[in-house]
C-alpha positions as CSV (number, residue, x, y, z in Angstrom):
1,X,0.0,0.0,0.0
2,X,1.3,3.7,-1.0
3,X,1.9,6.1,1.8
4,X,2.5,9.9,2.5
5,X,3.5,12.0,4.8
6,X,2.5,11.3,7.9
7,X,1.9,7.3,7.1
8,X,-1.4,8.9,5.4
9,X,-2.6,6.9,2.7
10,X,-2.0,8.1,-0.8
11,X,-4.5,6.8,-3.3
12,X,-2.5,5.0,-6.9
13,X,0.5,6.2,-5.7
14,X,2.2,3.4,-6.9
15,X,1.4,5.5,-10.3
16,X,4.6,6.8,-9.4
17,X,6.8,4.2,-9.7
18,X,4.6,2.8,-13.4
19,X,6.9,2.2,-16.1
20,X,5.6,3.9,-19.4
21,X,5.0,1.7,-22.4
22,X,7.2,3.7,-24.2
23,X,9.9,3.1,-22.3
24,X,9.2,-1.0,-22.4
25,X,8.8,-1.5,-26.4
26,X,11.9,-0.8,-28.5
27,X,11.0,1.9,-31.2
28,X,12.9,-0.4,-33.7
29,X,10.9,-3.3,-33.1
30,X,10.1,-4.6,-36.5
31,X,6.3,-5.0,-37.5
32,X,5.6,-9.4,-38.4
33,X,6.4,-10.3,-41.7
34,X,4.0,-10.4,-43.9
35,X,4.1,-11.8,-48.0
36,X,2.3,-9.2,-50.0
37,X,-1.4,-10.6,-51.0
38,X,-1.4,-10.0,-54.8
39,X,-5.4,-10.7,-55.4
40,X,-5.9,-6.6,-56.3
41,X,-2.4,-5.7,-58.0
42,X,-4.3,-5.9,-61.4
43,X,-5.3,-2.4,-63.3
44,X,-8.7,-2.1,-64.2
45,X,-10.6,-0.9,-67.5
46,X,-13.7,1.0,-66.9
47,X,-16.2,0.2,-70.0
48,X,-18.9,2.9,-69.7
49,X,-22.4,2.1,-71.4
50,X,-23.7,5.9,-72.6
51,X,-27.1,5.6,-74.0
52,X,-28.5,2.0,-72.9
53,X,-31.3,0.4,-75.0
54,X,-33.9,1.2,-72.7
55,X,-37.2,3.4,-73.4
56,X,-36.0,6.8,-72.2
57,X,-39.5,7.2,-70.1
58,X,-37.9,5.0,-67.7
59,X,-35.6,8.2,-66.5
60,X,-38.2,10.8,-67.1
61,X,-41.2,9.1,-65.8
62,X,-38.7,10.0,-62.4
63,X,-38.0,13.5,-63.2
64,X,-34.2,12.8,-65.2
65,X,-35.4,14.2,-68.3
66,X,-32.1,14.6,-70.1
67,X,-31.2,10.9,-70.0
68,X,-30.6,9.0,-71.8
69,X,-27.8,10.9,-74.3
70,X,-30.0,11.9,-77.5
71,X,-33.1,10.2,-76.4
72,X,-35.2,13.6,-77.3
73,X,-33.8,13.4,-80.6
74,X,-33.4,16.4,-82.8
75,X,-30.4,19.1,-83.8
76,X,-28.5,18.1,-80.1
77,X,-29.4,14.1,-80.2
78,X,-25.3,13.5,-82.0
79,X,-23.9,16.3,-80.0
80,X,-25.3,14.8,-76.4
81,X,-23.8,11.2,-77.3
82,X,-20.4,12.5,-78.6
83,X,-20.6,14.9,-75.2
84,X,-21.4,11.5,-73.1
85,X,-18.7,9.3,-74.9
86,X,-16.3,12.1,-73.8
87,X,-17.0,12.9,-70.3
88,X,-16.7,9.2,-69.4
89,X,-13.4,8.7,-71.4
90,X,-12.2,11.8,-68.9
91,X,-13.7,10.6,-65.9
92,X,-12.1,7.0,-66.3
93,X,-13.6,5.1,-68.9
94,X,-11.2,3.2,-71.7
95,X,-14.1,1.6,-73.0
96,X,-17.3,2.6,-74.9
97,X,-20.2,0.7,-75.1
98,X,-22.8,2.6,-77.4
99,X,-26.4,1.6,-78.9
100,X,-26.6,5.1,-80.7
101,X,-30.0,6.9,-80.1
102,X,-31.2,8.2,-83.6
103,X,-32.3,12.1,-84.4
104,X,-35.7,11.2,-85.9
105,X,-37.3,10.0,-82.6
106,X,-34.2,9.3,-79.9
107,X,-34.4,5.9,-79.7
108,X,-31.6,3.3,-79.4
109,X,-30.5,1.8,-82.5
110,X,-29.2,-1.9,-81.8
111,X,-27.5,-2.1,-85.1
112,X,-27.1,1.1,-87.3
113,X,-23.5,1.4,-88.5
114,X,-23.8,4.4,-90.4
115,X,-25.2,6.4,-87.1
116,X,-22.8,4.6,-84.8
117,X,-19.4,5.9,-87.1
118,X,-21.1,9.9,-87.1
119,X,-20.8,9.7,-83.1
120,X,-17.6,7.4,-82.5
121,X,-15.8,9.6,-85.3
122,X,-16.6,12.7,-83.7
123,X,-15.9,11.8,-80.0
124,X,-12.6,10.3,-81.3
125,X,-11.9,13.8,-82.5
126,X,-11.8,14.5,-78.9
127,X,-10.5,11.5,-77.1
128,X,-9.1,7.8,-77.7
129,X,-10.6,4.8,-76.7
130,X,-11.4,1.4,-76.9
131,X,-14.8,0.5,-78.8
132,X,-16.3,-2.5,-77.2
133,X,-20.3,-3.2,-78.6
134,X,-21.8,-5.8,-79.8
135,X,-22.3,-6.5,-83.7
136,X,-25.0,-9.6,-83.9
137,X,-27.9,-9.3,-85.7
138,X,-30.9,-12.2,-86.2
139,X,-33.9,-12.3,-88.1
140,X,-36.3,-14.8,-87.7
141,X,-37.2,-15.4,-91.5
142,X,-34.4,-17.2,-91.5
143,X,-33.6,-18.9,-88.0
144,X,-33.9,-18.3,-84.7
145,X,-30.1,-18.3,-84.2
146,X,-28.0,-15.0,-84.0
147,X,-25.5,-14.0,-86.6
148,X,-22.2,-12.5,-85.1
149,X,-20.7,-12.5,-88.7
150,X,-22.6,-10.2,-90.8
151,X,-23.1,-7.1,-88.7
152,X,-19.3,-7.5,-87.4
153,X,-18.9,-7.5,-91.0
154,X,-20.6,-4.6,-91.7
155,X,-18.3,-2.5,-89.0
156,X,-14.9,-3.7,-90.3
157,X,-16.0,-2.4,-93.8
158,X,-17.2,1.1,-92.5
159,X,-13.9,1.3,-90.6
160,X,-11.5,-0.1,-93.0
161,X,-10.7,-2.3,-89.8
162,X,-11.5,-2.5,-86.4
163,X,-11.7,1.1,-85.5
164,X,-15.6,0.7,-85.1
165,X,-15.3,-3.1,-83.3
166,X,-11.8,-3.4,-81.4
167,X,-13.5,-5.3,-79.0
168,X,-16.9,-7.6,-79.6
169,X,-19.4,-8.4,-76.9
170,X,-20.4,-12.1,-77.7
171,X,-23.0,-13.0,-74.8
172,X,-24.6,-16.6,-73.8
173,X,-28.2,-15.4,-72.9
174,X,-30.6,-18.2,-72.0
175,X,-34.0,-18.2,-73.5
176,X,-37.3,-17.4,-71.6
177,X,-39.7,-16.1,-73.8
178,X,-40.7,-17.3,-76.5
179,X,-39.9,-15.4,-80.0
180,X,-36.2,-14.8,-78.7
181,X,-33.4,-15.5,-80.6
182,X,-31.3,-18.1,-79.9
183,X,-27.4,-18.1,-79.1
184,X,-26.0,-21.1,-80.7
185,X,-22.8,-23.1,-80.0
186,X,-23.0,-23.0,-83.9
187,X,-23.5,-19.8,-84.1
188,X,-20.8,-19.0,-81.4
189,X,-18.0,-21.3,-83.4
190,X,-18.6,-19.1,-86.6
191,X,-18.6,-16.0,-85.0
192,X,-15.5,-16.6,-82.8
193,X,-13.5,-17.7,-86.2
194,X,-14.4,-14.6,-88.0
195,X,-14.3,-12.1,-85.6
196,X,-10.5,-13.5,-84.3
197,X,-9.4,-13.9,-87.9
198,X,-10.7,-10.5,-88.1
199,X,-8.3,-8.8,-85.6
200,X,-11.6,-8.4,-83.6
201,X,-10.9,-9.1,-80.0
202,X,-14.1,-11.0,-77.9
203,X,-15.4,-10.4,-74.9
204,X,-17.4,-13.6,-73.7
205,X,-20.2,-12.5,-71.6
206,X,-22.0,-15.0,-70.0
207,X,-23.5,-16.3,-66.1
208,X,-20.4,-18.8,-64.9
209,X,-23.0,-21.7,-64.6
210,X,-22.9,-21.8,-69.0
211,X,-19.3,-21.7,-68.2
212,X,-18.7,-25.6,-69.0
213,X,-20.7,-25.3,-72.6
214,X,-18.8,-22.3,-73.0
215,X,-15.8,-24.1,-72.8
216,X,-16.9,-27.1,-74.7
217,X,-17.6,-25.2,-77.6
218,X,-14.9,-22.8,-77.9
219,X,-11.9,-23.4,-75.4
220,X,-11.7,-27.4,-75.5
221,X,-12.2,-27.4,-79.3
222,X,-9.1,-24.8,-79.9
223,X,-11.7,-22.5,-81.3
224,X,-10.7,-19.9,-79.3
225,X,-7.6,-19.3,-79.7
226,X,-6.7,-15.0,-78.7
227,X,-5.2,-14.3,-75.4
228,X,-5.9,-13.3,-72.9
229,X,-9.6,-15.2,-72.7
230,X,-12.2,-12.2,-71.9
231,X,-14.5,-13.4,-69.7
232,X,-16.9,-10.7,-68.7
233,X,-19.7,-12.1,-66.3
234,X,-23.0,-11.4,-66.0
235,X,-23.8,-10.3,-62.8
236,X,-27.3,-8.5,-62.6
237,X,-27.1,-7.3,-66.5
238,X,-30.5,-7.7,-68.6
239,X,-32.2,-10.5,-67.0
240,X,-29.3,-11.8,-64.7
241,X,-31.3,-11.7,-61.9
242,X,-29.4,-13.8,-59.3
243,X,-28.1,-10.1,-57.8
244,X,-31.3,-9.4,-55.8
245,X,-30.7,-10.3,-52.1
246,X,-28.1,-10.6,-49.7
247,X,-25.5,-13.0,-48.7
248,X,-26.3,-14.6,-52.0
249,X,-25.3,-11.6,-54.4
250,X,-21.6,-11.3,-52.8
251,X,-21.6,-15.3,-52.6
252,X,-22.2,-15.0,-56.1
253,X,-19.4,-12.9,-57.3
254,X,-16.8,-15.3,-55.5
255,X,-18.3,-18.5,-57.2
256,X,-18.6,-17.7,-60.3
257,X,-14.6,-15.7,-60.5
258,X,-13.6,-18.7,-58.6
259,X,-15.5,-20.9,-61.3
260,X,-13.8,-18.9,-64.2
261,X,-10.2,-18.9,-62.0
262,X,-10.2,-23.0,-61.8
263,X,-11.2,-23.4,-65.4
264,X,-9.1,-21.6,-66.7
265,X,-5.0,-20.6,-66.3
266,X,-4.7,-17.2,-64.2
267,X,-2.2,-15.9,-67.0
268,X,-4.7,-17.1,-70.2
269,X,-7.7,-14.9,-68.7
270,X,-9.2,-11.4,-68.3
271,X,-11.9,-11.8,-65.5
272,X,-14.5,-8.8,-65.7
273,X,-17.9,-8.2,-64.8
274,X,-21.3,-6.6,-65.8
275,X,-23.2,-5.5,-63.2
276,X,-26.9,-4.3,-62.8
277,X,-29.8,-4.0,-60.6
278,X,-30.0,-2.3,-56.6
279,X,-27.0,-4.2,-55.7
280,X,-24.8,-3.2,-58.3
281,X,-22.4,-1.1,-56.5
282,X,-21.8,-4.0,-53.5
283,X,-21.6,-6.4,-56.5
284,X,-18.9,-4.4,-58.0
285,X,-17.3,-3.6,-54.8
286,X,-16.8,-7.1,-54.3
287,X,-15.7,-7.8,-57.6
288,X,-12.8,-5.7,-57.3
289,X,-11.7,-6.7,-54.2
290,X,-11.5,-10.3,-55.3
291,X,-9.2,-9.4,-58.5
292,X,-11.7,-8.1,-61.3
293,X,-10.3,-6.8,-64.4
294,X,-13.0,-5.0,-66.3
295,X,-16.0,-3.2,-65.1
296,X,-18.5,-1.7,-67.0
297,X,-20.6,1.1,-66.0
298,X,-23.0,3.7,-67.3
299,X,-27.2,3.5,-67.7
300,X,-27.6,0.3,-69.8
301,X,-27.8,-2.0,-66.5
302,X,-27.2,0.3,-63.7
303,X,-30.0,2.5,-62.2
304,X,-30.2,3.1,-59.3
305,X,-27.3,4.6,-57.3
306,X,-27.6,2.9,-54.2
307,X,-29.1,-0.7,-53.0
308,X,-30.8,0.6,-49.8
309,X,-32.5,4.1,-51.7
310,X,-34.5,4.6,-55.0
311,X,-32.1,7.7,-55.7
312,X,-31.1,7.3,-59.3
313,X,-28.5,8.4,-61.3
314,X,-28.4,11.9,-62.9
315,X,-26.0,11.7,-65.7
316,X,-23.5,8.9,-67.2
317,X,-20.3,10.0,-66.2
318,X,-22.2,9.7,-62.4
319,X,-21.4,5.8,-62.3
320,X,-18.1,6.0,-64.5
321,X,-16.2,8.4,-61.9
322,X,-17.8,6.6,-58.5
323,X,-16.3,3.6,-59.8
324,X,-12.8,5.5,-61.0
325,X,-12.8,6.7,-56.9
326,X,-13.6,3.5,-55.5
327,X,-10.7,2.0,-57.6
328,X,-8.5,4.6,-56.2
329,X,-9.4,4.1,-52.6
330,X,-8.9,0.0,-52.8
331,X,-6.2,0.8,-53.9
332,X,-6.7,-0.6,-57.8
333,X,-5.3,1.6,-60.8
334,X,-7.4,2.6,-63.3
335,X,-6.5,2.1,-66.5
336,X,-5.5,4.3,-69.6
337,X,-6.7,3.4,-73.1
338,X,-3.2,2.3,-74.0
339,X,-3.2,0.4,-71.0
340,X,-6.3,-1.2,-71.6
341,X,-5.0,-1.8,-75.1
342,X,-2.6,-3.5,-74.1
343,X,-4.1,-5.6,-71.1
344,X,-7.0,-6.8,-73.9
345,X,-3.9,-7.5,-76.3
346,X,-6.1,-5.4,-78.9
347,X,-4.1,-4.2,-82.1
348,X,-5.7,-1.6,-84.1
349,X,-6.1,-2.5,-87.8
350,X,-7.2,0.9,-89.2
């Protein structure tokens, strides 16, 4: 027991005889060693969607009556879509995923070649980057089965080359409904051949439980033969609808990259993602965190800005530059278009 003066007691005196911390750990002591985890050392490309295929009432019906790009139509309908493309080239895009909106009534265009080279030519005026739609066509007078040869065809002759198609969505979409098309492994053979013999790089977008028949039909076969493999998933995009509750949706996003990862050597693939629905942003979030290469952002899948609100989002560039700061805060480079080039092993043929 502490005492005084006087023998009086003296309450946590023995505070006085306490040995700082300081004074106990050595400044130098080294902190545990550690091996560097390399899951996130990977630089992402950013792919922004600027117009989306969707009926534009969707945003106005909600007060957003400037979206999507061109979707009035008229004497601004080009100049908002080249102003789009731009903005989300600045704010981190390397990608562009367009479905021009046409002047006579502002709606999307799936497949108009001619209208698609106006816009791309003029926003290449202003920027680089990467052009990454899709180029199949179907008509049903014929077969139910999509075409990913002629319409591909049609953009390599309008751009001497690839300027119009460096990079080709081709996606595995089951069938619901009745009346639509069909995605063949026929149809995927042929279309792999030409586009790669093209100089026409492919991004496989698909849900990783078609991953076995996609790799049936194109990887075991030799088929595909460009490196790295683009493997974009679906995860919430169109009618990927496995994103809409929690655990499951983050579950998700680790089974099917881990799917992808043990099918396929790390060094042979580019694992990316297309996100959609409320819980796009965790989705994407978690994607990243578990390696993700690609990302695509924009209004064609994503909506609304956050799971938990019905806020939506007010312009393109919105979604492109959110997921350009979150990159930056996990500590994930962005990458430039002649990054991205490079990481897609695209070479420009005109």
């Amino acid at each position: 027991m502490s005492k005084s003066k006087g023998d009086s007691f003296e309450p946590y005196g023995w505070i006085k005889d306490w040995e700082p911390v300081w004074d106990i750990i050595h400044p130098d002591t080294p902190l545990p060693e550690e091996p560097i985890i390399p899951t996130m050392d990977k630089k992402v490309v950013i792919e922004a969607a600027v117009t989306g295929w969707m009926l534009p009432q969707l945003w106005w019906d909600r007060g957003v009556p400037h979206l999507p790009p061109g979707s009035h139509g008229g004497d601004t309908c080009i100049d908002e879509q080249v102003d789009a493309i731009v903005e989300c080239v600045r704010a981190g895009a390397s990608c562009i995923h367009l479905h021009p909106r046409h002047p006579s009534d502002g709606h999307a265009r799936l497949h108009d070649v001619e209208l698609f080279a106006e816009i791309v030519d003029r926003a290449l005026e202003q920027e680089d980057f990467i052009t990454t739609s899709h180029a199949f066509t179907w008509d049903f007078r014929k077969a139910a089965a999509v075409d990913f040869i002629t319409g591909a065809a049609e953009f390599l002759e309008r751009g001497t080359g690839n300027r119009y198609l460096q990079a080709c969505l081709m996606p595995m979409v089951p069938t619901y409904t009745e009346n639509h098309y069909l995605i063949t492994d026929k149809a995927m053979v042929e279309g792999t051949r030409f586009l790669e013999e093209k100089g026409i790089r492919i991004l496989f977008s698909l849900q990783a439980q078609y991953l076995s028949q996609w790799k049936r039909a194109l990887l075991d076969t030799g088929v595909a033969r460009s490196k790295p493999h683009m493997i974009s998933l679906m995860l919430g995009k169109h009618s990927m609808d496995m994103q809409f509750d929690d655990p499951w949706s983050y579950l998700n996003v680790i089974n099917s990259m881990s799917l992808v990862n043990s099918a396929i050597p790390d060094e042979e693939v580019f694992i990316g993602l297309q996100p959609g629905g409320r819980n796009w942003l965790p989705v994407t979030v978690m994607a990243l965190l578990y390696g993700a290469q690609y990302v695509r952002v924009g209004i064609e899948d994503i909506y609304w800005v956050w799971p938990h609100k019905d806020e939506i989002f007010q312009t393109v560039t919105q979604s492109t530059k959110m997921i350009a700061d979150l990159c930056g805060i996990l500590g994930r480079e962005v990458a430039t278009v002649d990054e991205a080039r490079k990481i897609m092993a695209i070479k420009r043929t005109s």
